[in-house]
C-alpha positions in Angstrom: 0.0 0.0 0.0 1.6 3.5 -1.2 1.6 6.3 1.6 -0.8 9.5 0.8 2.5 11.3 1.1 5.8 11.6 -0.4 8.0 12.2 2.4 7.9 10.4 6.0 8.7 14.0 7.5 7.0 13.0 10.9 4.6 15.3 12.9 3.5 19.0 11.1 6.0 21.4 12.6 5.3 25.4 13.7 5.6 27.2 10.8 5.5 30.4 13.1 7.7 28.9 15.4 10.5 28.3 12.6 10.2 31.7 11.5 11.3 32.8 14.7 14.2 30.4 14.9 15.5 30.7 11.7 15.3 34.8 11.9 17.3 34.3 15.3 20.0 31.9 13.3 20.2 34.5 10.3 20.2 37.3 12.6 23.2 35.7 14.5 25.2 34.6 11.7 24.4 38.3 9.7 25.7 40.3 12.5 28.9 38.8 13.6 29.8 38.6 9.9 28.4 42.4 9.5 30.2 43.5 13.0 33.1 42.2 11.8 33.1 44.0 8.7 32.4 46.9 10.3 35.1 46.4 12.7 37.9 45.5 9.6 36.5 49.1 8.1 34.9 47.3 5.0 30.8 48.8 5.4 29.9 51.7 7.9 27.5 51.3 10.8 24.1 52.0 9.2 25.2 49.6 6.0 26.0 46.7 8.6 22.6 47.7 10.5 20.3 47.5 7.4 22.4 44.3 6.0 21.7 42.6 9.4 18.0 43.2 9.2 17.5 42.4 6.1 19.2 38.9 6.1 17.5 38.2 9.2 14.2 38.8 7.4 15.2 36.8 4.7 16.2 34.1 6.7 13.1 34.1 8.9 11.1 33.9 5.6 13.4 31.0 3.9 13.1 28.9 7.3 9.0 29.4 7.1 8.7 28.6 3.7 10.8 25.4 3.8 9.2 24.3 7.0 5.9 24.8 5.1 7.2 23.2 2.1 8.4 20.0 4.0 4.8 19.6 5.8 3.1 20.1 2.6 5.2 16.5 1.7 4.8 14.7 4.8 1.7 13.2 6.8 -0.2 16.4 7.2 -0.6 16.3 3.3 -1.1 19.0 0.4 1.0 17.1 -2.1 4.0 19.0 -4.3 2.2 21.3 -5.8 1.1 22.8 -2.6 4.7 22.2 -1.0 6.2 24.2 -4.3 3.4 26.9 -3.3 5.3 27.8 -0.3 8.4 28.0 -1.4 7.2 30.2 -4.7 5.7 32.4 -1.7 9.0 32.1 -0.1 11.0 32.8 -2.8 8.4 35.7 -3.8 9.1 37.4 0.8 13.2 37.1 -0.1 12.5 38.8 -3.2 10.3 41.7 -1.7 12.8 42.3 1.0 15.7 42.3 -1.6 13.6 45.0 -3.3 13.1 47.1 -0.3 16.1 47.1 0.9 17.3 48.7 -2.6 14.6 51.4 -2.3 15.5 52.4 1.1 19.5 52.5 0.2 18.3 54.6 -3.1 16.3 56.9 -1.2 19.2 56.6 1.9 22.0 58.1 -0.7 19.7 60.6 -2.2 19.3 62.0 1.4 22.8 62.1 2.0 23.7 63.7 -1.1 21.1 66.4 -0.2 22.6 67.0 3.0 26.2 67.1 1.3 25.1 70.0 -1.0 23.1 71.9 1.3 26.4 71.8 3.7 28.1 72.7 0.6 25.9 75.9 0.0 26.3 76.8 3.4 30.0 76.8 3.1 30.1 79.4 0.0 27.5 81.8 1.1 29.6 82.2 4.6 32.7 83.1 3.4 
């Protein structure tokens, strides 16, 4: 007799709860790496800040989605196309991050260049 699944994964795991965990685990791993860059000179301390949070996002999302994914193939049932749902929604939270992160560095370097010229403005109308 074949099994109604495809993979003996054993009991449905927290989805929620293995967002949390792999969000901790990414945000470990992101900020030693980005503190030591930051240390070593490499990125400044609001690059390493926004880095962090963003892979621990991503990671958080990844964990979910594969947790999700692996249920979807094991007793509690959904079948493959279900399980490759959740990781396309995965795939689709990694993505949305990735974009927002480059929106908010865009819209980061456009405020800084405004601050540079308006200090720069200042400096040749005082002397």
């Amino acid at each position: 007799m074949a099994d109604k699944y495809l993979i003996n994964t054993g009991e449905p795991r927290s989805i929620t709860g293995h967002v949390v965990s792999g969000a901790l685990a990414s945000g470990i791993i992101s900020s030693t790496v980005n503190y030591k860059k930051y240390q070593n000179g490499d990125i400044n301390y609001v690059d390493a800040i926004q880095n962090t949070t963003k892979i621990t996002m991503q990671g958080g999302i990844a964990t979910g989605a594969a947790i999700s994914a692996t249920n979807h193939l094991g007793p509690a049932g959904g079948g493959l196309f279900k399980a490759l749902t959740a990781i396309s929604i995965g795939m689709a939270g990694i993505y949305a991050v990735e974009v927002a992160d480059q929106l908010l560095s865009h819209k980061l370097s456009e405020k800084a260049e405004e601050v540079d010229h308006n200090d720069e403005s200042i400096i040749v109308s005082g002397e």
